[in-house]
N, CA, C and O atoms as a printed pandas DataFrame, in Angstrom:
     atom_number atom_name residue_name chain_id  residue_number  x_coord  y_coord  z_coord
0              1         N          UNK        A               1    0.845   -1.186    0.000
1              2        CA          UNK        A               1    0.000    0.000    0.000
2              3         C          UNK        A               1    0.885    1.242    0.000
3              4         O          UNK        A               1    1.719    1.472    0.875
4              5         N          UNK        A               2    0.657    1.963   -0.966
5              6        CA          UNK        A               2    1.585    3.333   -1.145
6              7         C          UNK        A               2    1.096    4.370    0.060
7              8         O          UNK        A               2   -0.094    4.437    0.366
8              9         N          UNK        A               3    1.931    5.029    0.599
9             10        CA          UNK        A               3    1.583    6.136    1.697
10            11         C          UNK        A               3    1.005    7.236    1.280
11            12         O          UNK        A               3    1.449    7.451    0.152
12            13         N          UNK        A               4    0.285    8.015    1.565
13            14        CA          UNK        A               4   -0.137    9.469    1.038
14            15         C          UNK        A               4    1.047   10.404    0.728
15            16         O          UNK        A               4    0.998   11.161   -0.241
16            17         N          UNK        A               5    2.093   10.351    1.536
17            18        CA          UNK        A               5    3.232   11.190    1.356
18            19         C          UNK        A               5    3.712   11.007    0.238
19            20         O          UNK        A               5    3.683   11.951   -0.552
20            21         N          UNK        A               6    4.530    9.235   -0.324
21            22        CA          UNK        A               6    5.240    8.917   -1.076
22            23         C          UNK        A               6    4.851    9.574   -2.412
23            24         O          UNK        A               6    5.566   10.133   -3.244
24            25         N          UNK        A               7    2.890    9.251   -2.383
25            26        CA          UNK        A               7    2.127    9.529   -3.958
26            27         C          UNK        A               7    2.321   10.975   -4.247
27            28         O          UNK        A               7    2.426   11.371   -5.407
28            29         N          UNK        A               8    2.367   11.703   -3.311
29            30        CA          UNK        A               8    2.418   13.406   -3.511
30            31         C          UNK        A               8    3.992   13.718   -3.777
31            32         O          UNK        A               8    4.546   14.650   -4.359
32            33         N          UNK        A               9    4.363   12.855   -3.283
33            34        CA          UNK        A               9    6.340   13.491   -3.303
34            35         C          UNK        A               9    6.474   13.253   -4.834
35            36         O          UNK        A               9    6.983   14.087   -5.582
36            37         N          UNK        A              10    5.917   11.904   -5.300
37            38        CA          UNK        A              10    6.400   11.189   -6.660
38            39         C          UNK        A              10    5.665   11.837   -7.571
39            40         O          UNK        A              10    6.111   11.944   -8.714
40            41         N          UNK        A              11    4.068   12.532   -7.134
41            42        CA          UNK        A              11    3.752   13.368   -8.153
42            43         C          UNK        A              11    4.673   14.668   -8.309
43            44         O          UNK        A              11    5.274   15.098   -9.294
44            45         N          UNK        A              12    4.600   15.029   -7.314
45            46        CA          UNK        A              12    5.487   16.498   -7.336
46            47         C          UNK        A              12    6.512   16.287   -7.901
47            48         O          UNK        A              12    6.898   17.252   -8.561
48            49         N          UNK        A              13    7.357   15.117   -7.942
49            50        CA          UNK        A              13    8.771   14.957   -8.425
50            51         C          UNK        A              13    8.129   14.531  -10.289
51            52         O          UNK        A              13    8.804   14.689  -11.306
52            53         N          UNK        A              14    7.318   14.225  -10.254
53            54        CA          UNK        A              14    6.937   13.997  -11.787
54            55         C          UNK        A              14    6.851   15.119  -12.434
55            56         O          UNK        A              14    7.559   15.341  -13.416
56            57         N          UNK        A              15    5.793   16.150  -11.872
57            58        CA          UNK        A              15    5.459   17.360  -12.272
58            59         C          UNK        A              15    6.736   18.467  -12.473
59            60         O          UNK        A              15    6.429   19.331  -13.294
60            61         N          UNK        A              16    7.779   18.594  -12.038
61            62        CA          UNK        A              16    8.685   19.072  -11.631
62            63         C          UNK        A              16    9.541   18.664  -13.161
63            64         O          UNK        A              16    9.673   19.445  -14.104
64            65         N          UNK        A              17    9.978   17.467  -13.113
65            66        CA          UNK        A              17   10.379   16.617  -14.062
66            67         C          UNK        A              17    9.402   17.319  -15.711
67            68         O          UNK        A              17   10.034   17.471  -16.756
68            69         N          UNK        A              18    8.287   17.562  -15.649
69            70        CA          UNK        A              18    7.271   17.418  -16.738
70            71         C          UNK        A              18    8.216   19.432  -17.341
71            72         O          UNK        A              18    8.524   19.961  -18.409
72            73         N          UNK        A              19    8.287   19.815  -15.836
73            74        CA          UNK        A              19    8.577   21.214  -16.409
74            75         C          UNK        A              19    9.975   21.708  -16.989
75            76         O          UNK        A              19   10.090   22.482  -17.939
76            77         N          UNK        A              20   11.066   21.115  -16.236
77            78        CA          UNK        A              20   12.069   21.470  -16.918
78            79         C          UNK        A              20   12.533   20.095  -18.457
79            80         O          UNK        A              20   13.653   19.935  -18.942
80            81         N          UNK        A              21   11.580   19.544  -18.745
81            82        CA          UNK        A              21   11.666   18.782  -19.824
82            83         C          UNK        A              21   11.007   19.476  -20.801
83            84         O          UNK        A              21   11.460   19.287  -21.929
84            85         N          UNK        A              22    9.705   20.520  -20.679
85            86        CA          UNK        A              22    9.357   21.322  -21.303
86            87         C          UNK        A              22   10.106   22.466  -21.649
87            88         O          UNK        A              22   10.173   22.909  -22.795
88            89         N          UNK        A              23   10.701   22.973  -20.607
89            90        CA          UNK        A              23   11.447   24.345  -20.662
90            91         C          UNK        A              23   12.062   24.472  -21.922
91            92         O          UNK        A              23   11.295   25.162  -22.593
92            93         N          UNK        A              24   12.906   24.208  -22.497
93            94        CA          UNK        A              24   13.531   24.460  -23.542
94            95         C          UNK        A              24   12.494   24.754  -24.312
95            96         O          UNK        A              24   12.434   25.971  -24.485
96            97         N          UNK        A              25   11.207   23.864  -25.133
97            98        CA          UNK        A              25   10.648   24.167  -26.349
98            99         C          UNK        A              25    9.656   25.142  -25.760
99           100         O          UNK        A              25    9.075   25.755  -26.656
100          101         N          UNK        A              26    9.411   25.361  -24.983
101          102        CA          UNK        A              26    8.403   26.282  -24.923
102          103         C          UNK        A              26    9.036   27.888  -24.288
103          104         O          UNK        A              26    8.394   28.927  -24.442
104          105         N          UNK        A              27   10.412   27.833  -23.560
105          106        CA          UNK        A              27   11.195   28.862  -23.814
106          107         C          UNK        A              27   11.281   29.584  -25.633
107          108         O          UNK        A              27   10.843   30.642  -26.084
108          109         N          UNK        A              28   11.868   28.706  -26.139
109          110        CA          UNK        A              28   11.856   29.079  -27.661
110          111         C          UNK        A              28   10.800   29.498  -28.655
111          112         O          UNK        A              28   10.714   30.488  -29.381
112          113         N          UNK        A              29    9.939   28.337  -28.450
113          114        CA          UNK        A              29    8.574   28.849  -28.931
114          115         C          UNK        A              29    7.976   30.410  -28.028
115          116         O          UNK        A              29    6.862   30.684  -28.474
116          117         N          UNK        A              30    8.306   31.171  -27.216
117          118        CA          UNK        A              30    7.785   32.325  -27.124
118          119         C          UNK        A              30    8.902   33.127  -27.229
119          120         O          UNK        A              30    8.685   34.279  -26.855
120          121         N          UNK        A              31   10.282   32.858  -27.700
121          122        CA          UNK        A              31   11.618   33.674  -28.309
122          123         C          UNK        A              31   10.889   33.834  -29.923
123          124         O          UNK        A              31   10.939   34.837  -30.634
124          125         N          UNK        A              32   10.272   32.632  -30.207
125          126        CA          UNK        A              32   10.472   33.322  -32.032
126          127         C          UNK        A              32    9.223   33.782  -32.193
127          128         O          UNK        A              32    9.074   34.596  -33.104
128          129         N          UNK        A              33    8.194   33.454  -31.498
129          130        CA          UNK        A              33    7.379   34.407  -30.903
130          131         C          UNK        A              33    6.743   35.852  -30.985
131          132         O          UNK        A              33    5.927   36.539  -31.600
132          133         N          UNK        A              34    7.751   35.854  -29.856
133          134        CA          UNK        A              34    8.057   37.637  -29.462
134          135         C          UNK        A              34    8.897   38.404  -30.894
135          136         O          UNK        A              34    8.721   39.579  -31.218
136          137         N          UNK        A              35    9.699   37.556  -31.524
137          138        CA          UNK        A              35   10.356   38.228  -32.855
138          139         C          UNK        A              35    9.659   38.027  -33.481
139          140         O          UNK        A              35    8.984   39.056  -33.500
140          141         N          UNK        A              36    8.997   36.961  -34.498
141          142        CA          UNK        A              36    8.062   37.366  -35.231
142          143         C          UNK        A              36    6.933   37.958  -35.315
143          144         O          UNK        A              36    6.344   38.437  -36.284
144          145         N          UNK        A              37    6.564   37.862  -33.777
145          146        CA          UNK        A              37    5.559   39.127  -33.964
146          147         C          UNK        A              37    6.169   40.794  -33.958
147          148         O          UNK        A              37    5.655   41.719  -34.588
148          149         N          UNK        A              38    7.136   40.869  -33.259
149          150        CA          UNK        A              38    8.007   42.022  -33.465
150          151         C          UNK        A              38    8.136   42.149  -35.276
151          152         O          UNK        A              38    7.984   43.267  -35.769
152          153         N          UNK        A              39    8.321   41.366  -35.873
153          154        CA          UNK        A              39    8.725   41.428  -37.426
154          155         C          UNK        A              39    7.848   41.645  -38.136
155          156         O          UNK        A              39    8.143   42.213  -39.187
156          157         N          UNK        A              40    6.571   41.339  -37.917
157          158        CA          UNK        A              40    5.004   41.266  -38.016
158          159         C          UNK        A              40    5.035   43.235  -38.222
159          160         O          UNK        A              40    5.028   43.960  -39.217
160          161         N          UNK        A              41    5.069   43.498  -36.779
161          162        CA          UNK        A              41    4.724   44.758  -36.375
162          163         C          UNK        A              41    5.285   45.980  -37.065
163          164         O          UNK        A              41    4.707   47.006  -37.424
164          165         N          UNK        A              42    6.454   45.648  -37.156
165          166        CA          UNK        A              42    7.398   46.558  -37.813
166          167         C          UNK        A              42    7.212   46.802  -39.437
167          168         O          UNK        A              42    7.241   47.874  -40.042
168          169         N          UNK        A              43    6.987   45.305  -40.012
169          170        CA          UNK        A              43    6.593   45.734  -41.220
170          171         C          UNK        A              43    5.181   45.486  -42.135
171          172         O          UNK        A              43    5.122   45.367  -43.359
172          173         N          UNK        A              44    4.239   45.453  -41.314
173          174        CA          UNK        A              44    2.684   45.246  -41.023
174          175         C          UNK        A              44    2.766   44.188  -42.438
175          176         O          UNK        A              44    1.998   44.290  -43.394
176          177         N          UNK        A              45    3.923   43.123  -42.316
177          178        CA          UNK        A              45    3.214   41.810  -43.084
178          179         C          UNK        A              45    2.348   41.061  -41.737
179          180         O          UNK        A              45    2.609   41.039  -40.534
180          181         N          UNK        A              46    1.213   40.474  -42.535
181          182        CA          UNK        A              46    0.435   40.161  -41.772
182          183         C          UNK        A              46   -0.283   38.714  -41.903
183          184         O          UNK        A              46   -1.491   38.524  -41.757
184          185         N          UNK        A              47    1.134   37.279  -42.344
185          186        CA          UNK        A              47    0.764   36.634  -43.127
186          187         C          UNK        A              47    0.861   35.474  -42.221
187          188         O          UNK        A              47    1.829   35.381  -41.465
188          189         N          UNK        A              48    0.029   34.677  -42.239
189          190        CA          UNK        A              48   -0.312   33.533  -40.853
190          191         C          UNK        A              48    0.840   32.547  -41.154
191          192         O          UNK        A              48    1.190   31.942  -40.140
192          193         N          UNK        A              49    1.512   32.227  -42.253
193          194        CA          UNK        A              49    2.253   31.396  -42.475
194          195         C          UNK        A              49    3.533   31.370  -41.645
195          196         O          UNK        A              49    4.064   30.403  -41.100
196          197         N          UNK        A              50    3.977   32.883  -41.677
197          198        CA          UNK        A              50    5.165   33.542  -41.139
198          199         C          UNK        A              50    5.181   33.137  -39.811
199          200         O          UNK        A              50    6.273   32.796  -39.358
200          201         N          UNK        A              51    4.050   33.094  -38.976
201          202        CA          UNK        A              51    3.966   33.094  -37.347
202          203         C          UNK        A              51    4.303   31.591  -37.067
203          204         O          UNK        A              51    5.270   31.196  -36.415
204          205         N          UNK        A              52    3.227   30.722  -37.742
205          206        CA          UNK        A              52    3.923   29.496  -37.577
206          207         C          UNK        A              52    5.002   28.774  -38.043
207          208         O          UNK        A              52    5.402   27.925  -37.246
208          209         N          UNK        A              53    5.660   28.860  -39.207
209          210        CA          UNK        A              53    6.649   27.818  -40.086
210          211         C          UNK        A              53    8.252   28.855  -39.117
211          212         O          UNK        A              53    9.296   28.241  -38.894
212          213         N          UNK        A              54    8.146   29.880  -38.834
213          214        CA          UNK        A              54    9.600   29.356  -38.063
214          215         C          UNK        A              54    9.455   29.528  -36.457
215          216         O          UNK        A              54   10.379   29.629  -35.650
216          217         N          UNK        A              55    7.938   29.537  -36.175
217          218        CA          UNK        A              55    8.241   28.609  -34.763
218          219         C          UNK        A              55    8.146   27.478  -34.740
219          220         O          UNK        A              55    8.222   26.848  -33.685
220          221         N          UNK        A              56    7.939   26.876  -35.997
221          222        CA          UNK        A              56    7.885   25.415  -35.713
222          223         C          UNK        A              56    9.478   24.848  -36.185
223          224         O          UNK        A              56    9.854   23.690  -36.005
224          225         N          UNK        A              57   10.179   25.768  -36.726
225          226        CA          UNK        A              57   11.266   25.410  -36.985
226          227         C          UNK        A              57   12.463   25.358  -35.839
227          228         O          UNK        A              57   13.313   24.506  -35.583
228          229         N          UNK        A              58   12.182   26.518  -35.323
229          230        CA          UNK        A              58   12.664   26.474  -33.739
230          231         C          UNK        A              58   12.511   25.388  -33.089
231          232         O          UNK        A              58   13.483   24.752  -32.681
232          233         N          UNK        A              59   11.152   24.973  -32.876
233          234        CA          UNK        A              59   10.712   24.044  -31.659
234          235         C          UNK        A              59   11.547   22.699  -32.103
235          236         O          UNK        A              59   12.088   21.827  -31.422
236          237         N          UNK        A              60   11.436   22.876  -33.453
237          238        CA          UNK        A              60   11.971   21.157  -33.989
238          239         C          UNK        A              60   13.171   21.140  -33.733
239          240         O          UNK        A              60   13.613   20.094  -33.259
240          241         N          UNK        A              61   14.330   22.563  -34.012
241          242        CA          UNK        A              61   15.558   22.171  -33.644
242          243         C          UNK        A              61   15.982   21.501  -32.185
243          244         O          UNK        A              61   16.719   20.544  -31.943
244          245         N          UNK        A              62   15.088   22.541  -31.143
245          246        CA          UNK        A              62   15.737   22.319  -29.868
246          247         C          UNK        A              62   14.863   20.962  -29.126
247          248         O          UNK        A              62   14.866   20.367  -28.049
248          249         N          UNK        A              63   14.262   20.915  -30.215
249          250        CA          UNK        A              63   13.572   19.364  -29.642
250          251         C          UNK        A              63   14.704   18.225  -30.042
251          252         O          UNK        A              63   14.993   17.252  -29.344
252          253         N          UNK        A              64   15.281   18.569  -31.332
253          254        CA          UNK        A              64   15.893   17.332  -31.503
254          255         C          UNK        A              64   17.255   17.300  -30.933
255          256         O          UNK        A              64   17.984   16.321  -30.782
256          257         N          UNK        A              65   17.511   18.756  -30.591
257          258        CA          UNK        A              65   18.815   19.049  -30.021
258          259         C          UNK        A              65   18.962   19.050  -27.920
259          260         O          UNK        A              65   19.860   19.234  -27.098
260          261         N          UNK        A              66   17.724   18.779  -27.897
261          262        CA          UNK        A              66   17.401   18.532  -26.155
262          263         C          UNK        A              66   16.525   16.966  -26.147
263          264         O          UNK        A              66   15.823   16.639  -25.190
264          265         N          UNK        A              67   16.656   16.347  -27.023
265          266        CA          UNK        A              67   16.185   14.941  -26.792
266          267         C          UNK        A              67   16.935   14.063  -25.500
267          268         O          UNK        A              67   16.382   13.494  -24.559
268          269         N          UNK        A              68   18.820   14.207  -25.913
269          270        CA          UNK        A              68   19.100   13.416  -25.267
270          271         C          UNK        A              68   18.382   13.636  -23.541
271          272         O          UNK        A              68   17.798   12.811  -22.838
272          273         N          UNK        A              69   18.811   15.451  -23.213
273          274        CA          UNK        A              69   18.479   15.672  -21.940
274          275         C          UNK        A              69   17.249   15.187  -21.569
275          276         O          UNK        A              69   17.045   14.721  -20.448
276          277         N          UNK        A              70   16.161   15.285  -22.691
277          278        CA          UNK        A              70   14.399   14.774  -22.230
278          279         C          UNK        A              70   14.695   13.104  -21.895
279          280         O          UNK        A              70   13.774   12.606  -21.248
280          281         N          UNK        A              71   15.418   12.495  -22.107
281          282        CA          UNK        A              71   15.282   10.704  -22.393
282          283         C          UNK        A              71   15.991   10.854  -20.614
283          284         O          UNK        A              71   15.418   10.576  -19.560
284          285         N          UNK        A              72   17.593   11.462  -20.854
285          286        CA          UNK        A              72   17.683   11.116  -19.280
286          287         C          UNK        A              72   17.043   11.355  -18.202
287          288         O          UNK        A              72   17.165   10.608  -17.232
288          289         N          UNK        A              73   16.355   12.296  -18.186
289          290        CA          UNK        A              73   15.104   12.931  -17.292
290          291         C          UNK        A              73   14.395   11.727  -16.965
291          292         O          UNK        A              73   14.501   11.133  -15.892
292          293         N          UNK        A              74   13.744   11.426  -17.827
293          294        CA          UNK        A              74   12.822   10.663  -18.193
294          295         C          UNK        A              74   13.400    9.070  -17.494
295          296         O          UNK        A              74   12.685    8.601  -16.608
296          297         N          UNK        A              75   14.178    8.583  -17.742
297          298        CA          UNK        A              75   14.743    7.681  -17.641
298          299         C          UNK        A              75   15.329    7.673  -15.796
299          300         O          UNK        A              75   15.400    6.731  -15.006
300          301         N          UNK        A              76   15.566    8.708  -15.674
301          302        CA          UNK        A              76   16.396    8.373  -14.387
302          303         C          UNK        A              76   15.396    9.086  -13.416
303          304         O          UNK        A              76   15.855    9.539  -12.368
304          305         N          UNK        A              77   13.808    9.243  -13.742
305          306        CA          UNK        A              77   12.784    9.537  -12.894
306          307         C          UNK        A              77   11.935    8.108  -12.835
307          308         O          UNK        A              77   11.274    7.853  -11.828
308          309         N          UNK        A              78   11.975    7.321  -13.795
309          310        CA          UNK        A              78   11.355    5.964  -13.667
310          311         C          UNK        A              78   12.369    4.966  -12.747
311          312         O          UNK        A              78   12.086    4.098  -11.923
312          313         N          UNK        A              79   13.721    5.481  -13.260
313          314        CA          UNK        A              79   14.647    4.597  -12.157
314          315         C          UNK        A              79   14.877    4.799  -11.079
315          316         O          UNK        A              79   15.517    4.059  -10.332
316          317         N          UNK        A              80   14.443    5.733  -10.843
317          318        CA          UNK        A              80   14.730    6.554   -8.722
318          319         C          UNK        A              80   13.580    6.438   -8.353
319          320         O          UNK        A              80   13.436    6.298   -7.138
320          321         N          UNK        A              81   12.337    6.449   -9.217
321          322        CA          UNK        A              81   10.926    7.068   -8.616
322          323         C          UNK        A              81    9.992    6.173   -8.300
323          324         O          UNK        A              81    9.557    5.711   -7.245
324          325         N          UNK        A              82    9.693    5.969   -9.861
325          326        CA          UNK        A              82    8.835    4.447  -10.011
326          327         C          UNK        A              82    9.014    3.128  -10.078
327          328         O          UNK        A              82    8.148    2.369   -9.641
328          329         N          UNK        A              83   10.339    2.601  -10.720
329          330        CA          UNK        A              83   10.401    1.450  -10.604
330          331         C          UNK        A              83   10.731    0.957   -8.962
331          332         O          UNK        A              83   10.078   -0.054   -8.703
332          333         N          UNK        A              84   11.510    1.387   -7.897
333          334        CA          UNK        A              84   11.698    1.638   -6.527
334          335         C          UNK        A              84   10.235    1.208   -6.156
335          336         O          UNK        A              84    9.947    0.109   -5.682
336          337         N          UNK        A              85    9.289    2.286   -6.450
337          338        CA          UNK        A              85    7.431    2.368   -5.952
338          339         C          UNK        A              85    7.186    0.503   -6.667
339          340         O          UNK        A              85    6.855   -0.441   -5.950
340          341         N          UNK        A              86    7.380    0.430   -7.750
341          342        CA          UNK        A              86    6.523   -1.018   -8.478
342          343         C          UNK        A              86    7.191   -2.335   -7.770
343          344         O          UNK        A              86    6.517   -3.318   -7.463
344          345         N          UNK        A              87    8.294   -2.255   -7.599
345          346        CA          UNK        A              87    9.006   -3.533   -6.684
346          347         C          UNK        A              87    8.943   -3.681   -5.388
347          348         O          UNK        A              87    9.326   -4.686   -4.788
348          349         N          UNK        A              88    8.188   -2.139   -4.608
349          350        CA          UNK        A              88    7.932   -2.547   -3.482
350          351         C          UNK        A              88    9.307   -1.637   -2.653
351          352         O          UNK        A              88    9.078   -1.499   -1.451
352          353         N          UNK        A              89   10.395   -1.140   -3.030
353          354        CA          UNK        A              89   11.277   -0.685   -2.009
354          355         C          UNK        A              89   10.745    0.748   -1.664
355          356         O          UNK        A              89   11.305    1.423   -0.799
C-alpha cells in the first residue's frame, strides 16, 4: 500500500520533471514568438504562415537538439521514482 506522502512526493517529483523537460521548447517557442511578432509589427506583413513555419522550426531544432536531456530525465525519474514504488522498495 503506497503512503499518502510517497504519492504526492512522486507526483510532485513527476510534475517538476514534466517542467524542466518542457522548458527548452516552450522557452523558444515564445523567443520566435516575441520576434516574429516584433517582425510582423514593424513591417505590417500580416501573413499567418510567417507566425507558424519558423516557430515550428525552432521548436523542432531544440527538440531534436534537447532529446538526449528529455530521455535522461525521463529515464532516471522511472529509475529513482517508479520502478523503486513497483518492486515494493
Amino acid at each position: 500500500m503506497m503512503d499518502e506522502i510517497v504519492f504526492y512526493d512522486t507526483l510532485r517529483a513527476g510534475l517538476w520533471d514534466a517542467v524542466l523537460i518542457s522548458l527548452p521548447i516552450l522557452s523558444v517557442a515564445l523567443i520566435a514568438g516575441l520576434i516574429v511578432g516584433l517582425f510582423q509589427a514593424l513591417t505590417s506583413i500580416q501573413e499567418m504562415t510567417l507566425t507558424f513555419v519558423p516557430k515550428l522550426v525552432a521548436i523542432l531544432v531544440v527538440f531534436w537538439g534537447s532529446m538526449g536531456f528529455m530521455t535522461e530525465t525521463l529515464v532516471s525519474f522511472f529509475q529513482l521514482r517508479v520502478v523503486p514504488l513497483i518492486a515494493g522498495g
